[in-house]
BAZANU-888233 format. One line per field, with one value per residue: residue in one letter; x, y, z of N, C-alpha, C, CB in turn. Coordinates in steps of 0.2 Angstrom, whole numbers. Each point is the difference from the previous one (the first is absolute). Last residue first. Glycine has a CB too. Layout:
BEGIN
r (a_...) $
n.px (X_...) $
n.py (Y_...) $
n.pz (Z_...) $
ca.px (X_...) $
ca.py (Y_...) $
ca.pz (Z_...) $
c.px (X_...) $
c.py (Y_...) $
c.pz (Z_...) $
cb.px (X_...) $
cb.py (Y_...) $
cb.pz (Z_...) $
//
This chain:
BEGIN
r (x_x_x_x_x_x_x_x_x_x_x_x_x_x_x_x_x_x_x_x_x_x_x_x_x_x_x_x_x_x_x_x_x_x_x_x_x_x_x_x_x_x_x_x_x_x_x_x_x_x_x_x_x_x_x_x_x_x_x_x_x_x_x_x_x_x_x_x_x_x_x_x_x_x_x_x_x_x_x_x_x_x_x_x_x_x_x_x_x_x_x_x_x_x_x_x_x_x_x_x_x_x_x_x_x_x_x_x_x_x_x_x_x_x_x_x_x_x_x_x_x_x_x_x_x_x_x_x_x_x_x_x_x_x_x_x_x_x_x_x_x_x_x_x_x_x_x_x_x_x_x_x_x_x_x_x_x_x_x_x_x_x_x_x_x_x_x_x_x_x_x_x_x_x_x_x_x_x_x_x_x_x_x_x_x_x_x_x_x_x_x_x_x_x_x_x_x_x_x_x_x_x_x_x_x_x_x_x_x_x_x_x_x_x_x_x_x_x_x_x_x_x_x_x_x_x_x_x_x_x_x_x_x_x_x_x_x_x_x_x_x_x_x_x_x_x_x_x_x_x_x_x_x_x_x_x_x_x_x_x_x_x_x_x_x_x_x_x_x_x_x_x_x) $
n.px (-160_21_18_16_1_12_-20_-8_29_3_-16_11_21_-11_-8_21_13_-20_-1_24_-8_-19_12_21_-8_3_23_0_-15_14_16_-16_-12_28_3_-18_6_22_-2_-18_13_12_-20_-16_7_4_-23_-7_14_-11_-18_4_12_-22_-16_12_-4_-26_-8_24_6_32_5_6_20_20_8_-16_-8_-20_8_-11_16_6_20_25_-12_-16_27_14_-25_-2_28_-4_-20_10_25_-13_-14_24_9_-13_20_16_-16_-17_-25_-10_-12_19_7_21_-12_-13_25_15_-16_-7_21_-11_-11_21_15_-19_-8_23_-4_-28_-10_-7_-16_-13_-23_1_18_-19_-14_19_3_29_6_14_12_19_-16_-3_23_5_-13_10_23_-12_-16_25_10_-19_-2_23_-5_-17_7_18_-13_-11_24_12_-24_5_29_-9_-14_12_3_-22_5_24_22_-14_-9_20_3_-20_-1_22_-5_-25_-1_21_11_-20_-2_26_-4_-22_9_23_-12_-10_17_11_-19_-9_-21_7_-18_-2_-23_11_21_-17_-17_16_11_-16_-5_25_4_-18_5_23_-17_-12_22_2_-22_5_24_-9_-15_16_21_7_9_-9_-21_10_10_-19_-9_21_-8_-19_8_18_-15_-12_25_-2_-21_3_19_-19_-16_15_17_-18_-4_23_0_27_16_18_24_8_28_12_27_21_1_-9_-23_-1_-30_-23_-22_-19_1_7_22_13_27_23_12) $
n.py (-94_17_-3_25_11_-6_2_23_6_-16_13_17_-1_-5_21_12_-14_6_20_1_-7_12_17_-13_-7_26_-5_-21_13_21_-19_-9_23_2_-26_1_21_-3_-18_-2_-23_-13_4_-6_-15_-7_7_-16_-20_0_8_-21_-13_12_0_-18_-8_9_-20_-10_23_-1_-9_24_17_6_13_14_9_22_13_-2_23_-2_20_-1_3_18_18_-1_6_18_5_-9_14_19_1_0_26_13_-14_3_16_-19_-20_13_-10_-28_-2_0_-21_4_16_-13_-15_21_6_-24_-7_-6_-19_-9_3_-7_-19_-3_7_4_20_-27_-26_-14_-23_-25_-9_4_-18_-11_17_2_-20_1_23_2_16_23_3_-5_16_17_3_10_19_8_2_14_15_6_1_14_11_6_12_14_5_3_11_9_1_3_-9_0_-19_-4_4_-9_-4_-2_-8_-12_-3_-4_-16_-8_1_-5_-8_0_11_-9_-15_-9_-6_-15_-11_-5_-8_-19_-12_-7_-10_-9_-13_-15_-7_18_12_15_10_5_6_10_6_5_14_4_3_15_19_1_11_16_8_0_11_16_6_-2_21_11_3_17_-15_2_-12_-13_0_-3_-15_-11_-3_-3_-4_-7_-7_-8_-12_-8_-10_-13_-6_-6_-12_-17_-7_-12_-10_-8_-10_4_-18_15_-1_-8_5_-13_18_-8_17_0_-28_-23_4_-19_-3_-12_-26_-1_-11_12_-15_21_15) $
n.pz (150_-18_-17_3_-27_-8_-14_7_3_-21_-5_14_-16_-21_4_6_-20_-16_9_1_-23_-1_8_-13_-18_-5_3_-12_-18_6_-7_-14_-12_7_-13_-15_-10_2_-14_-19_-6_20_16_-18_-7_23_2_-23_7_21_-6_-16_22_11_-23_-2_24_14_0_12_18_10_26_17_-2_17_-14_-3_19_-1_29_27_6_17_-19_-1_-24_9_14_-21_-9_20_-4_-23_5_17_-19_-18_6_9_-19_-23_-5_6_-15_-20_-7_10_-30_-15_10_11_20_1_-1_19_12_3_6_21_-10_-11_21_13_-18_3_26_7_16_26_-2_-21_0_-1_19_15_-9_14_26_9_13_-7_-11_-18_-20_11_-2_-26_2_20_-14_-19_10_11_-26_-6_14_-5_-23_7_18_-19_-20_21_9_-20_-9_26_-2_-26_-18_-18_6_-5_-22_-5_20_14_-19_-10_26_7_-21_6_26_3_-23_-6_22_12_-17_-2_26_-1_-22_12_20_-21_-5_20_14_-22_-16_-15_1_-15_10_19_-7_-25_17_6_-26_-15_14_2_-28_2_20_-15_-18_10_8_-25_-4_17_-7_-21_2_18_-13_17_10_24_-5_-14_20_17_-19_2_21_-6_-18_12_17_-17_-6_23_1_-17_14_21_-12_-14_18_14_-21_-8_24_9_13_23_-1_22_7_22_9_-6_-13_-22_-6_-15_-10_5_-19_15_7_25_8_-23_-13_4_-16) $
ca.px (-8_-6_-5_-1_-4_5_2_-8_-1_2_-2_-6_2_0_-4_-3_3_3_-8_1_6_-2_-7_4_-2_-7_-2_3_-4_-4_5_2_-7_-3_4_-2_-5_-1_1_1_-1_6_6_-1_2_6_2_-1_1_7_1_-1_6_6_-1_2_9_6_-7_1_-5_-6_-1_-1_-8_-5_5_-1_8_-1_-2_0_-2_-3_-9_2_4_-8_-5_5_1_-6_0_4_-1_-8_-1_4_-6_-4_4_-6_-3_2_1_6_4_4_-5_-2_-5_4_3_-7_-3_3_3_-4_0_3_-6_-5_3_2_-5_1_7_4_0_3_2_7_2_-2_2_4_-3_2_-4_-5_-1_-4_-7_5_2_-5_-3_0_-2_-7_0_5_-5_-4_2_2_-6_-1_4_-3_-2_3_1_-6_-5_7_-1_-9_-1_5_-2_0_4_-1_-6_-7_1_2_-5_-2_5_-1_-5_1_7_0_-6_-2_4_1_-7_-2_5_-2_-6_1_1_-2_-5_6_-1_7_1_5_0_6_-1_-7_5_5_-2_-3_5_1_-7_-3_1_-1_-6_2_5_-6_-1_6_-1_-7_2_4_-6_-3_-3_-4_2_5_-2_-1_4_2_-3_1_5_-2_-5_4_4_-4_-1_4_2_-4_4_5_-3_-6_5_2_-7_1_-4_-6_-5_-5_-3_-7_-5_-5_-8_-2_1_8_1_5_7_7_5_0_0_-7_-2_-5_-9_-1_-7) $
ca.py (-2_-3_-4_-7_2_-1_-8_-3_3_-2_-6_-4_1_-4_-7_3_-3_-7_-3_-2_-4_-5_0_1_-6_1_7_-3_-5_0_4_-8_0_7_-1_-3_0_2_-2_7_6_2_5_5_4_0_7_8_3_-1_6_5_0_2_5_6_-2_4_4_-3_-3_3_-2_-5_-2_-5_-5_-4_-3_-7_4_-6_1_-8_1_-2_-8_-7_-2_-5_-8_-4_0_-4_-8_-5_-1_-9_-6_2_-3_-3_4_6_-1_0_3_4_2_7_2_-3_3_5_-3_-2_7_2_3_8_2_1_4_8_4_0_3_-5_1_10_8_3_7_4_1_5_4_1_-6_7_1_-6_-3_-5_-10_-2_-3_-3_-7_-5_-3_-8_-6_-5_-4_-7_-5_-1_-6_-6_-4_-5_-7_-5_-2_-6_-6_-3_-3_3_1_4_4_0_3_6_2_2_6_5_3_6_4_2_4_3_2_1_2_6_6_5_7_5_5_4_9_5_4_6_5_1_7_1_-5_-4_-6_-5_-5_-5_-3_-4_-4_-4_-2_-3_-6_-7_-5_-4_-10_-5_-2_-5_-6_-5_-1_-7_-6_-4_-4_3_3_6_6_2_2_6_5_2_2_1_3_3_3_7_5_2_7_4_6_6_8_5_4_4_4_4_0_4_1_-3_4_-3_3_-4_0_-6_-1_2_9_0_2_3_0_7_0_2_-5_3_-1_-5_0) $
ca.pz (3_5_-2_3_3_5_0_3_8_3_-1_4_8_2_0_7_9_-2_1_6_2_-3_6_5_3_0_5_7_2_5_4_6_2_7_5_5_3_4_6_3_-6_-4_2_2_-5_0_3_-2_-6_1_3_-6_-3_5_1_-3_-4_-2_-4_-5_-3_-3_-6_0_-2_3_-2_-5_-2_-3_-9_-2_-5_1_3_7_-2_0_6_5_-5_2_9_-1_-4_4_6_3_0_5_8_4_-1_6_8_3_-7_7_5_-1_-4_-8_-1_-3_-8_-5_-4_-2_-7_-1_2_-6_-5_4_0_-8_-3_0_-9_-2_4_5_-1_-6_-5_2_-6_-8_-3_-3_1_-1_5_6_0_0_8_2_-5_4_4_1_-1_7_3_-2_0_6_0_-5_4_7_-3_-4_6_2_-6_0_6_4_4_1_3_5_0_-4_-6_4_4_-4_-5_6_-1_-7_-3_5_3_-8_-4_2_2_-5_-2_5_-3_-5_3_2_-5_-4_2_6_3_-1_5_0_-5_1_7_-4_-3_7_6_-1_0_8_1_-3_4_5_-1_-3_5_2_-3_2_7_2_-3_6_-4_-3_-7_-1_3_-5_-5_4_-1_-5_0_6_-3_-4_4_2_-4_-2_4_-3_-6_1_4_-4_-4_6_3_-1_-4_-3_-8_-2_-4_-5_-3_-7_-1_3_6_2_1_6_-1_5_0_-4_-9_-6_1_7_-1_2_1) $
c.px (-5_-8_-4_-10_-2_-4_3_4_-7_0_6_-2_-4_4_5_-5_-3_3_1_-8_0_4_-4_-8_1_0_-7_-2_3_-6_-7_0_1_-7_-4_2_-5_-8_-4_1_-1_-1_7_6_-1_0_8_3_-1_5_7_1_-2_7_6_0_-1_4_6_-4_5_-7_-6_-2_-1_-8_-3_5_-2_5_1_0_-3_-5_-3_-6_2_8_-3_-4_7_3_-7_0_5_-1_-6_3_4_-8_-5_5_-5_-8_1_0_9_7_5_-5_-1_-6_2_6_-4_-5_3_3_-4_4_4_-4_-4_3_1_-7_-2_5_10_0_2_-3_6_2_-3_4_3_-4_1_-4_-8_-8_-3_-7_1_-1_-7_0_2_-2_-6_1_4_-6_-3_1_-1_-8_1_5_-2_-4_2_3_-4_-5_7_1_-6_1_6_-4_0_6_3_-3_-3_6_4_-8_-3_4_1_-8_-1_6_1_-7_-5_5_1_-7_-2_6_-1_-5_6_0_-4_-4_5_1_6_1_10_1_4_1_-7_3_4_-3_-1_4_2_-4_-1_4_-3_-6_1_2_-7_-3_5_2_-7_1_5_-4_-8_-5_-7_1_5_-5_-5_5_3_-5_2_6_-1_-3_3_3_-6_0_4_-2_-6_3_4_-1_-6_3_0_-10_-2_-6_-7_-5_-6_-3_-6_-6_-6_-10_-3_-3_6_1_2_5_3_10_2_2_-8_-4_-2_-8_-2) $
c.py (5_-2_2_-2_-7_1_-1_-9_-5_-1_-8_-5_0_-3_-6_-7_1_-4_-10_-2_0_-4_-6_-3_2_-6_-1_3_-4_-7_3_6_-8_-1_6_0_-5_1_6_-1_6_8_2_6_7_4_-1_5_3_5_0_7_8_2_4_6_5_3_6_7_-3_-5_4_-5_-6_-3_-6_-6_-5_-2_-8_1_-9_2_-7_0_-1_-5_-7_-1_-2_-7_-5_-2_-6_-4_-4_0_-7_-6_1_-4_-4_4_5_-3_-1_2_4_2_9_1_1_7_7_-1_0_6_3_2_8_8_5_4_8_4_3_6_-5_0_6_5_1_8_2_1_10_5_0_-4_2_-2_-2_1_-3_-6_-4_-2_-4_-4_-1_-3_-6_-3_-2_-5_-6_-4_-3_-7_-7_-2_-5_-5_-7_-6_-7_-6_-2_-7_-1_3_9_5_2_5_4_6_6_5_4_5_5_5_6_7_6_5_2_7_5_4_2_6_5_5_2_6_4_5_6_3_0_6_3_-1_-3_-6_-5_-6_-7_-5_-5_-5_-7_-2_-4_-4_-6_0_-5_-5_-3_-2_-6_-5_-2_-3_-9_-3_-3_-5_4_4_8_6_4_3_6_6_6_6_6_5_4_4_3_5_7_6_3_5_5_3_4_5_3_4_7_-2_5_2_-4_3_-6_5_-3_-1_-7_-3_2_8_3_2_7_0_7_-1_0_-7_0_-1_-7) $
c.pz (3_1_7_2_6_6_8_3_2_8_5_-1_3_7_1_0_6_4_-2_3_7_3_-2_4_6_2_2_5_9_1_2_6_7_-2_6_5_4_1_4_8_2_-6_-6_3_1_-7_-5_3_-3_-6_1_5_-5_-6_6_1_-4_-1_1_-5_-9_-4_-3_-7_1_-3_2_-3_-4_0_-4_-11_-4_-3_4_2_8_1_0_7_5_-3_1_7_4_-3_6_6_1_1_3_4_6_0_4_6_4_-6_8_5_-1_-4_-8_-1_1_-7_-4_-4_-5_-5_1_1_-5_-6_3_-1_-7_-5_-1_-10_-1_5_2_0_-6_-8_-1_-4_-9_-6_-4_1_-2_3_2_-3_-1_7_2_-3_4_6_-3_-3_7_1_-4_0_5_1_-4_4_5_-6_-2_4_2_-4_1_3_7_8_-1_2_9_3_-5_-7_3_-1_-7_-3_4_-2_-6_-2_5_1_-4_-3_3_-1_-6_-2_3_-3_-6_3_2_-4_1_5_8_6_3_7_-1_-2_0_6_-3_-4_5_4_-3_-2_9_5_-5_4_4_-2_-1_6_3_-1_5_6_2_-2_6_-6_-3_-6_-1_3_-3_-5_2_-1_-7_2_4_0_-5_7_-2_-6_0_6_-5_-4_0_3_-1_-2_2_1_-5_-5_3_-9_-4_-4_-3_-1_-6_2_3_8_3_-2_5_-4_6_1_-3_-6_-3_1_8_0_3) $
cb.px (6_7_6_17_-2_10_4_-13_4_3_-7_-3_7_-3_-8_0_8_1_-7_12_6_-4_-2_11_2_-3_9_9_-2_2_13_11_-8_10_13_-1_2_11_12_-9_-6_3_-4_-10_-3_3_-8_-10_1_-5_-11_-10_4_-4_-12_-2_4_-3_-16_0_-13_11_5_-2_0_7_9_-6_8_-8_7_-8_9_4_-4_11_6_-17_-2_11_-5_-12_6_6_-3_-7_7_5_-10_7_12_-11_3_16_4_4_-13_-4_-9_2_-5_10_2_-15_-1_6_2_-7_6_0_-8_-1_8_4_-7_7_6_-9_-9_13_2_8_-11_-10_7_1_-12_3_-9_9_11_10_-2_15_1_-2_6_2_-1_-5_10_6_-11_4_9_2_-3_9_4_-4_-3_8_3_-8_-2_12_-4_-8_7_-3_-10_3_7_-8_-11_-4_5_-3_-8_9_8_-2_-6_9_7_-4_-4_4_12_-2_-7_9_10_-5_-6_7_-2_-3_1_9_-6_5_-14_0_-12_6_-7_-7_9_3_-7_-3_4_-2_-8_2_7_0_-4_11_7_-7_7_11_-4_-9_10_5_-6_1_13_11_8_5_-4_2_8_-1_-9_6_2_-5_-5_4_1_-13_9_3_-3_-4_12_2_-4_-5_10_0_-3_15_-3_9_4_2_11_-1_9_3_5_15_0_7_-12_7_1_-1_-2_-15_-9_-4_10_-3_-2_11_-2) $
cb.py (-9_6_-10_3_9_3_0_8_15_2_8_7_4_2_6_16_3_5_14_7_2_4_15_11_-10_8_9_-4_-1_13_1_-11_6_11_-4_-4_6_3_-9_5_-7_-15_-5_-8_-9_-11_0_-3_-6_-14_2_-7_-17_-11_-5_-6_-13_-1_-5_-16_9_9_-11_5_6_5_8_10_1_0_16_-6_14_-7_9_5_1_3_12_6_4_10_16_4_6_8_9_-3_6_15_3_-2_6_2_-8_9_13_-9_-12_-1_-13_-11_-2_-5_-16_-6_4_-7_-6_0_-12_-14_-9_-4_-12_-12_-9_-13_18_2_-7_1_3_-8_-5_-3_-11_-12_0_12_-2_-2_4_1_-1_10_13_2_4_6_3_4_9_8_3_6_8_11_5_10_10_4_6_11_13_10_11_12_6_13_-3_-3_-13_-12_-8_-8_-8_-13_-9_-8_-10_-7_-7_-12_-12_-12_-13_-15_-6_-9_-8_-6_-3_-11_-9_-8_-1_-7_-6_-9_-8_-1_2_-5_-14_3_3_8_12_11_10_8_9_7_12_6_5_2_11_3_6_8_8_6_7_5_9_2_11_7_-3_10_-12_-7_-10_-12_-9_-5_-7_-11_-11_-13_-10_-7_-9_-6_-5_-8_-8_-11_-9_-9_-4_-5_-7_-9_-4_-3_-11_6_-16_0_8_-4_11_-14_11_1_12_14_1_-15_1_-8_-6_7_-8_10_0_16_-9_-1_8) $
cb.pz (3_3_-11_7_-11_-8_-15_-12_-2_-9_-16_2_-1_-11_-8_-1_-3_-9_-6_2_-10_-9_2_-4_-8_-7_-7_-4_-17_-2_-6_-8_-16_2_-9_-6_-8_-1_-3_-9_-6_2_12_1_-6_8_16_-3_-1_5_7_-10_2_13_-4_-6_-1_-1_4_5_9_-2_2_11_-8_9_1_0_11_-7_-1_17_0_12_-12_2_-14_-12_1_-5_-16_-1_3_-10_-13_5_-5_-11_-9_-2_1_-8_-14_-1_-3_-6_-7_16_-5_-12_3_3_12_9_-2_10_7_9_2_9_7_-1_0_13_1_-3_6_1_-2_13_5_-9_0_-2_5_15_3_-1_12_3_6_3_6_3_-4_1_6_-9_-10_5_-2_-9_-3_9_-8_-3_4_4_-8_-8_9_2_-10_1_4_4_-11_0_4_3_-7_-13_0_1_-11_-5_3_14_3_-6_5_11_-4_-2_3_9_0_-4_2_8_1_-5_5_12_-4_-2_16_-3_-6_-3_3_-7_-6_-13_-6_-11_-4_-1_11_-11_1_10_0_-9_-3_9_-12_-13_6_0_-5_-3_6_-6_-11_-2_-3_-7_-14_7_-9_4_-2_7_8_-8_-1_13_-1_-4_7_3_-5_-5_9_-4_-4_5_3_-8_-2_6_7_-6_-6_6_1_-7_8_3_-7_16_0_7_-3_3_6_6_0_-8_3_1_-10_10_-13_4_0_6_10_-3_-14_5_-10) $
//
């Protein structure tokens, strides 16, 4: 072993070659391995489809939008983000978000539609993945003014997912008595919800909020702590009053882009005498 002119250690590799093997912070791990096991989650729901457990098999792909919802945030605030980490995350969204929901739609309910239902779980998962990659095309422009990042483009991965499992939760309340008996309605559903997620559709994002008022902290944190009692006490009834309530910002959200895209247009506007 000999000491490297930096300070890092050098081992001598067969043949005389000098490997480097750099140190890692561990800020940079955490994400990852929390991506990793919404990747599991993500995975495991497509098991538990098969096996026929499909209450777990939601539950296991809501998991995994917790934890995406954690990940990025977490890389943020330890200042730990990469660019490993984010076309790790991009694949497993596409697995967690795109794979694992078309599979078990396609399983409950769709494959009684033959060749058709195959169709419709492959496009879900196909627009999945071109709405991950325009997301990440669309962060490399420099261009585009800051108030753009209050919204997405289209119905975001983890929201898409959420939105075509709808059938699902009004499935576990007894309101849609068999998947296969209502193919001929989820189908078209499902086919509309893989469309909004490729749409230029503009929808809130809530990643770019901005600070909250002092007056309300609590009041945010007590909603906070109602939905999380909420979902644990009645998930499926929250999860599909969220699921159309999202359905209903839609024409709020884009009324909302449209104003502050003229108001921009007025700004840029050039001043004449």
């Amino acid at each position: 072993m000999e000491q490297a002119p930096d300070g890092m250690d050098r081992a001598l590799a067969p043949g005389g070659n000098q490997r480097r093997f750099r140190m890692v912070p561990v800020r940079f791990l955490l994400p990852n391995m929390i991506t990793l096991l919404a990747l599991c989650s993500g995975v495991t729901a497509i098991r538990f489809a098969f096996e026929g457990r499909y209450e777990l098999a939601v539950a296991s792909v809501m998991l995994a939008v917790i934890l995406d919802a954690v990940d990025g945030r977490l890389a943020r605030l330890l200042k730990g983000t990469s660019r490993f980490g984010a076309e790790l995350d991009s694949l497993a969204d596409f697995v967690n978000f795109g794979v694992a929901p078309a599979i078990l739609l396609y399983v409950w309910s769709l494959n009684s539609l033959h060749t058709l239902g195959w169709v419709i779980a492959l496009v879900l998962a196909i627009c999945c993945a071109l709405r991950l990659a325009r997301f990440n095309v669309a962060l490399d422009d420099p261009n585009k003014p800051a108030w753009v990042n209050r919204f997405f483009t289209g119905a975001p991965a983890p929201a898409g997912a959420g939105l075509a499992l709808l059938p699902f939760y009004l499935g576990f309340l007894g309101i849609i008595d068999e998947g296969h008996g209502w193919a001929l309605v989820i189908g078209p559903y499902v086919v509309c919800i893989a469309l909004l997620m490729i749409s230029r559709v503009p929808t809130f994002s809530g990643k770019h909020m901005g600070r909250i008022r002092g007056d309300m902290v609590l009041p945010v944190l007590g909603l906070a702590v109602l939905a999380v009692v909420m979902l644990m006490s009645y998930p499926w009834e929250f999860l599909s009053i969220m699921s159309v309530a999202y359905l209903a910002l839609l024409p709020i959200s884009v009324r909302s882009y449209r104003k502050l895209r003229a108001a921009d247009n007025r700004g840029r506007e050039p001043v004449t005498r």
